[in-house]
TORRORO-956136 format. One record per residue: residue number from 1; residue in three letters; x, y, z of N, C-alpha, C in turn. Coordinates in nm, 3 decimals, padded with zeros to 5 digits. Example, Ala and Ser with C-alpha at 12.3 -4.5 7.8 and 13.67 -1.06 7.14 Angstrom:
2
+-----+---------+---------+---------+---------+---------+---------+---------+---------+---------+---------+
! num ! residuo !    n_xx !    n_yy !    n_zz !   ca_xx !   ca_yy !   ca_zz !    c_xx !    c_yy !    c_zz !
+-----+---------+---------+---------+---------+---------+---------+---------+---------+---------+---------+
!   1 !     ALA !  01.319 ! -00.569 !  00.780 !  01.230 ! -00.450 !  00.780 !  01.320 ! -00.330 !  00.780 !
!   2 !     SER !  01.285 ! -00.225 !  00.708 !  01.367 ! -00.106 !  00.714 !  01.290 !  00.003 !  00.787 !
+-----+---------+---------+---------+---------+---------+---------+---------+---------+---------+---------+
END
This chain:
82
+-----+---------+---------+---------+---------+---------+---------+---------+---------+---------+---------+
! num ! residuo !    n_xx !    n_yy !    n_zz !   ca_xx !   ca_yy !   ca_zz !    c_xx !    c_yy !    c_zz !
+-----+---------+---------+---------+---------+---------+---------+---------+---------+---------+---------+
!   1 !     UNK !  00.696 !  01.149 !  00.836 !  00.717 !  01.208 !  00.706 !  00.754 !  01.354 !  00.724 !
!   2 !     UNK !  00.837 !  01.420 !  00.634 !  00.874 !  01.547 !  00.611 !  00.809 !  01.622 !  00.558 !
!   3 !     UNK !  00.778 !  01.740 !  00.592 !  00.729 !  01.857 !  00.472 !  00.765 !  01.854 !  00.379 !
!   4 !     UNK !  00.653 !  01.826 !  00.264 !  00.732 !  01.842 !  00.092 !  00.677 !  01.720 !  00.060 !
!   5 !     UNK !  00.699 !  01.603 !  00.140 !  00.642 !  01.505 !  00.091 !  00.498 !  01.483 !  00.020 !
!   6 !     UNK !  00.524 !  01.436 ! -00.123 !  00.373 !  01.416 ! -00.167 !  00.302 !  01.254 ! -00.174 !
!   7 !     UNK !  00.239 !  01.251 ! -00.157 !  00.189 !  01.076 ! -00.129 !  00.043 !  01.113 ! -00.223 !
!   8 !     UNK !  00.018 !  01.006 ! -00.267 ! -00.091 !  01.015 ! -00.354 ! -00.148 !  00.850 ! -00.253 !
!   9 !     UNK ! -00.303 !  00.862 ! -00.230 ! -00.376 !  00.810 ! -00.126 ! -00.507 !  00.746 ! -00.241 !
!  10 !     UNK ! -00.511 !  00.621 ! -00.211 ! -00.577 !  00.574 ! -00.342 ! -00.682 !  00.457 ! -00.261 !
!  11 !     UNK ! -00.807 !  00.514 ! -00.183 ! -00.870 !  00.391 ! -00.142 ! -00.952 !  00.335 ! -00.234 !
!  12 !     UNK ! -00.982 !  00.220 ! -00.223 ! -01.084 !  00.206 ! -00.302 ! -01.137 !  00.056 ! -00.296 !
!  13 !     UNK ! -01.256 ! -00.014 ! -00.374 ! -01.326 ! -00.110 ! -00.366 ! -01.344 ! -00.181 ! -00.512 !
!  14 !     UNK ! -01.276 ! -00.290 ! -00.492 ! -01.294 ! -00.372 ! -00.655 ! -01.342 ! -00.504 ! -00.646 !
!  15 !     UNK ! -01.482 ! -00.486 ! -00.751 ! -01.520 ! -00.633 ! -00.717 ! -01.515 ! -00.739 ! -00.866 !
!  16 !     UNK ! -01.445 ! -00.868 ! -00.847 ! -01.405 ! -00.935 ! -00.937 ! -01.479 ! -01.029 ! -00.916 !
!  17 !     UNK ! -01.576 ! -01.073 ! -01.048 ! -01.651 ! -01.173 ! -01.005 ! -01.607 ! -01.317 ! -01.024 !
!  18 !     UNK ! -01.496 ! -01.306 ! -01.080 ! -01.420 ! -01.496 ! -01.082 ! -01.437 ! -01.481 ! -00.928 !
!  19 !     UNK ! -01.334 ! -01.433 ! -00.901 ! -01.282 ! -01.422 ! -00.752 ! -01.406 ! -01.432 ! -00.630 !
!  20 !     UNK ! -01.479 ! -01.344 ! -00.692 ! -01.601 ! -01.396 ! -00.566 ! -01.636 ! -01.523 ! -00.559 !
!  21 !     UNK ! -01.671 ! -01.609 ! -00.710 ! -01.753 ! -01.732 ! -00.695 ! -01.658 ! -01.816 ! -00.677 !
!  22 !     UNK ! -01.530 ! -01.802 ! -00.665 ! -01.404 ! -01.893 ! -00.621 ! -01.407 ! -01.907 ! -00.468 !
!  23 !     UNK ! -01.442 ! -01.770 ! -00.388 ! -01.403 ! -01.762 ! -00.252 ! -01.567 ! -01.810 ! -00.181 !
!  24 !     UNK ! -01.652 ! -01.787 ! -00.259 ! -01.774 ! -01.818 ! -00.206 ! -01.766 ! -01.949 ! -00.210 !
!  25 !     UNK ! -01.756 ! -02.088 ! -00.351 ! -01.732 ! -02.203 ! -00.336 ! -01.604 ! -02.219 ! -00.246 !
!  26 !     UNK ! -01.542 ! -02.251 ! -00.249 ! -01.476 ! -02.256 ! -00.141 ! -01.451 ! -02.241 !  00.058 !
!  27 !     UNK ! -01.611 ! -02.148 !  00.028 ! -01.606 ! -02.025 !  00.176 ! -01.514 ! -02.009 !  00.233 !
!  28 !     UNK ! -01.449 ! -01.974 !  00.166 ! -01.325 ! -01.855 !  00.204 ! -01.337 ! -01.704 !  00.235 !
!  29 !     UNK ! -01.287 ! -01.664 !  00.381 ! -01.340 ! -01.542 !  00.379 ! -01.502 ! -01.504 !  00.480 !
!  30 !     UNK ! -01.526 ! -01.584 !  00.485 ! -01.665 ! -01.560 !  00.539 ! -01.716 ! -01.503 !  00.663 !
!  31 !     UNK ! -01.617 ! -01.505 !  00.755 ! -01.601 ! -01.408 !  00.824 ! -01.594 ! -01.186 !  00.784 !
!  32 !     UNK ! -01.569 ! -01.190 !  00.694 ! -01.535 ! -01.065 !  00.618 ! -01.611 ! -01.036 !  00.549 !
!  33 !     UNK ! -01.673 ! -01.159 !  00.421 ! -01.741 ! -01.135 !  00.307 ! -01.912 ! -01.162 !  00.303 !
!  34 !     UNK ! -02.002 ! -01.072 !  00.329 ! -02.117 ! -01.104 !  00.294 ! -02.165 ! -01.156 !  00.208 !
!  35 !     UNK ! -02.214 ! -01.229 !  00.165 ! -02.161 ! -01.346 !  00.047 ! -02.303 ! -01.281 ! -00.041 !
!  36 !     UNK ! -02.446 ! -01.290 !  00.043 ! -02.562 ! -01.265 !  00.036 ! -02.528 ! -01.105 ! -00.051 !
!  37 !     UNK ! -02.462 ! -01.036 !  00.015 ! -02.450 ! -00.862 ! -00.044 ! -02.396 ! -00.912 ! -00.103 !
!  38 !     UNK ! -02.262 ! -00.919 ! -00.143 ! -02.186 ! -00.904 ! -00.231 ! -02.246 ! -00.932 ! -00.379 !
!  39 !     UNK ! -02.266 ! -01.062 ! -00.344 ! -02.321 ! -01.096 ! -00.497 ! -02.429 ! -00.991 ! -00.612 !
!  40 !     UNK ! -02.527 ! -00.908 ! -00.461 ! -02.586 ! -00.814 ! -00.549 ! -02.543 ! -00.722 ! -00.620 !
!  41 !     UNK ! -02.404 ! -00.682 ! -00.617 ! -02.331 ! -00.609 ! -00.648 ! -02.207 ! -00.620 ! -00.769 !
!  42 !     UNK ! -02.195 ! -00.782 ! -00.781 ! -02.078 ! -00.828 ! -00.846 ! -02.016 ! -00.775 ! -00.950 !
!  43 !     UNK ! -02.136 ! -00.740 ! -01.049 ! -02.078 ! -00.697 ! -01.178 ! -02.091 ! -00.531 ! -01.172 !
!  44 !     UNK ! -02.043 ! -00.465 ! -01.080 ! -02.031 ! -00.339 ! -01.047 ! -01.881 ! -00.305 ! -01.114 !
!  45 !     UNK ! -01.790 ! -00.338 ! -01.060 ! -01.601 ! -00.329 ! -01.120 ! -01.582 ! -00.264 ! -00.994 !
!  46 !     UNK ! -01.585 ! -00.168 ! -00.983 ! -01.466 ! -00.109 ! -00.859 ! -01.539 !  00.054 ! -00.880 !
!  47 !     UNK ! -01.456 !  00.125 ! -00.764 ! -01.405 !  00.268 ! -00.746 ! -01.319 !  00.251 ! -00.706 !
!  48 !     UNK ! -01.251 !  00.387 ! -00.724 ! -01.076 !  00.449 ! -00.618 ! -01.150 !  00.564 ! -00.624 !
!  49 !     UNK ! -01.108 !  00.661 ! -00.510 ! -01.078 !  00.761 ! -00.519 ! -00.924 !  00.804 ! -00.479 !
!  50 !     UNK ! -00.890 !  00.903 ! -00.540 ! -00.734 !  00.911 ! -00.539 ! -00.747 !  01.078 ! -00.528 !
!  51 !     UNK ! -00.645 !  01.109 ! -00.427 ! -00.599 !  01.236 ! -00.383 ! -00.464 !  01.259 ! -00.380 !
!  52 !     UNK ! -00.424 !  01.332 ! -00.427 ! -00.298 !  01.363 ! -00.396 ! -00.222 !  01.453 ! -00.317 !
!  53 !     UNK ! -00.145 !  01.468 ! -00.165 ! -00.129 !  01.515 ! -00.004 !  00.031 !  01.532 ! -00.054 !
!  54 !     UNK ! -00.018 !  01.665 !  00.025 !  00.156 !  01.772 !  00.066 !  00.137 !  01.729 !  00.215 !
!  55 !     UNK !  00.252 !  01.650 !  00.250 !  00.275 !  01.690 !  00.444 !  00.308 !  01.850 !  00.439 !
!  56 !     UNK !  00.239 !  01.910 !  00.528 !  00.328 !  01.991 !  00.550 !  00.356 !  02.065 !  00.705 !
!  57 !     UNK !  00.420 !  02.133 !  00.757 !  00.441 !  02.171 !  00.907 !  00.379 !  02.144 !  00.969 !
!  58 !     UNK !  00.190 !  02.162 !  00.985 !  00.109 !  02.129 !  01.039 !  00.016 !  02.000 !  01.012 !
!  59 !     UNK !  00.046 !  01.957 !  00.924 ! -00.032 !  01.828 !  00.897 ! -00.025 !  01.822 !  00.739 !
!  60 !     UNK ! -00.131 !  01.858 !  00.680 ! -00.130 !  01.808 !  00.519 ! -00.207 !  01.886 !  00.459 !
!  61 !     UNK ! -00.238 !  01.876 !  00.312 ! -00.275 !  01.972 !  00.231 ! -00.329 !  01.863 !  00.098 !
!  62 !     UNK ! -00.483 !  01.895 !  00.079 ! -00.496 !  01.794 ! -00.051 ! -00.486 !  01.908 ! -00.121 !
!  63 !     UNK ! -00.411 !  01.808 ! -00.253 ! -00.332 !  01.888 ! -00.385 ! -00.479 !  01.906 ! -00.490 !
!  64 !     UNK ! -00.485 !  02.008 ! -00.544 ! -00.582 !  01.957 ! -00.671 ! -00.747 !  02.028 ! -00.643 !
!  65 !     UNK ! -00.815 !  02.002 ! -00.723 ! -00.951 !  02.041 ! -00.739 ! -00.978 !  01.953 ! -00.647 !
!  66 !     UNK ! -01.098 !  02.001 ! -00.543 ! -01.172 !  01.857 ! -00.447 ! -01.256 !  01.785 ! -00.531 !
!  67 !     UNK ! -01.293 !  01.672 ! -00.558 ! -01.369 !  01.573 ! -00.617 ! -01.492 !  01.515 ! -00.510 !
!  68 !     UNK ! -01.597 !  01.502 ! -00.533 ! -01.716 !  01.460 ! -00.480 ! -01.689 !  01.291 ! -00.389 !
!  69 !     UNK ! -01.701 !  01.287 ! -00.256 ! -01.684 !  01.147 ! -00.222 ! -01.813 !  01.056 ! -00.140 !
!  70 !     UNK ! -01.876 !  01.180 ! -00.113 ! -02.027 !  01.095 ! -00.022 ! -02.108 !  01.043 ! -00.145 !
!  71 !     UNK ! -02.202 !  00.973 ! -00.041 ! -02.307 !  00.954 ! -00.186 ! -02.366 !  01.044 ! -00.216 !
!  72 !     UNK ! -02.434 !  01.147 ! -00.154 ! -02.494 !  01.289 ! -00.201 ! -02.400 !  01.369 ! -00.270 !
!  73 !     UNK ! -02.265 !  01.389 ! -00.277 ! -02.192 !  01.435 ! -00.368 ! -02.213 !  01.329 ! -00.474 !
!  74 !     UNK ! -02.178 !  01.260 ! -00.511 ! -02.183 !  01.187 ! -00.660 ! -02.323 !  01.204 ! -00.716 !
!  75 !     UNK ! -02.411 !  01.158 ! -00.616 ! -02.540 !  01.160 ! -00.680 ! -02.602 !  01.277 ! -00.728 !
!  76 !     UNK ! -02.595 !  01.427 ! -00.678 ! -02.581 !  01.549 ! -00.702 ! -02.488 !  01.549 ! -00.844 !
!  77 !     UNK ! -02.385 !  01.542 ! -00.838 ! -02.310 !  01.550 ! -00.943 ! -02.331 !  01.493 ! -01.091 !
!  78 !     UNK ! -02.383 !  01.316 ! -01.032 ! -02.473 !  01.265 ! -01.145 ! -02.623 !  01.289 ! -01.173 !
!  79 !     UNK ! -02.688 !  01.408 ! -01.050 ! -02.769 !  01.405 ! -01.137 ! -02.762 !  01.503 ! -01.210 !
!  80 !     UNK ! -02.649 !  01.628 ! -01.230 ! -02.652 !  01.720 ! -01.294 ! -02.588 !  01.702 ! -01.460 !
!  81 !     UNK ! -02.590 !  01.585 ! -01.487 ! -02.532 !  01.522 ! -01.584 ! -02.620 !  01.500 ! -01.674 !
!  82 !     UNK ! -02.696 !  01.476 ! -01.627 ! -02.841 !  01.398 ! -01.688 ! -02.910 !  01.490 ! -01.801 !
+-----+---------+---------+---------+---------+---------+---------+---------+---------+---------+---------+
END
């Protein structure tokens, strides 16, 4: 990639619970999917976090205010909410 380039970087985790009890009957996946965890979790929905990156000469540059990504950042953050 070139300098200038902006890429917006979007990881994240979504959990759909059709989809689980489809792949669990089935055992599909089971190699990958903790079937036992997962389920404790099902009706969670998801996160992304999303950043948005300048390449630039030396490597990259996140664009923007930094946003909280550990769990002690969020949890800090939520508990100052409270």
């Amino acid at each position: 990639m070139e300098p200038g380039v902006v890429l917006t970087v979007e990881p994240g985790i979504y959990f759909i619970p059709e989809l689980i009890d489809l792949w669990k009957k089935d055992n599909k996946f089971k190699e990958f999917i903790n079937y036992e965890k997962v389920l404790k979790h099902k009706d969670f929905h998801g996160i992304r976090i999303e950043d948005d990156v300048v390449v630039t000469q030396k490597g990259y540059k996140v664009l923007g205010k930094p946003i909280p990504k550990t769990v002690e950042e969020v949890e800090e953050l939520a508990s100052m909410r409270d």
